[in-house]
C-alpha positions as CSV (number, residue, x, y, z in Angstrom):
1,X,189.2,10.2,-97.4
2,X,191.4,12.8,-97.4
3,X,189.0,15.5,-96.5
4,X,189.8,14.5,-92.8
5,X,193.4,15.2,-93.3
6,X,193.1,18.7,-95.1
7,X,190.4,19.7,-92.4
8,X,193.0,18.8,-89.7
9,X,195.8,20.4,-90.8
10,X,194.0,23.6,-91.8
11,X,192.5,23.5,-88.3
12,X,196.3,23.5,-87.2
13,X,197.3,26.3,-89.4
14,X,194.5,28.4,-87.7
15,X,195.5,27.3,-84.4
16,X,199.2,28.2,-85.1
17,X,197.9,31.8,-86.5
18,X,196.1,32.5,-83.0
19,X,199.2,31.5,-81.1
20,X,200.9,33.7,-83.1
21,X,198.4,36.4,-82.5
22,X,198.5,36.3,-79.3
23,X,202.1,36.2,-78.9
24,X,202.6,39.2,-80.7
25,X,200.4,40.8,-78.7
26,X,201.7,40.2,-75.6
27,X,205.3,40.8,-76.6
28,X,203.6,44.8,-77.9
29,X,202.5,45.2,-74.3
C-alpha cells in the first residue's frame, strides 16, 4: 500500500535533485 507513496515521493526527490543540478549549472555558466 504504501510502497506507491514512498516510490512517488522518492521519484520527486530525484526530480527536485536534477532541477537543482541543472540550475546550478546554468547559473556557473
Amino acid at each position: 500500500m504504501s510502497t506507491d507513496l514512498f516510490l512517488g515521493g522518492l521519484a520527486s526527490l530525484i526530480l527536485a535533485a536534477i532541477v537543482i543540478a541543472v540550475l546550478t549549472t546554468n547559473k556557473r555558466e
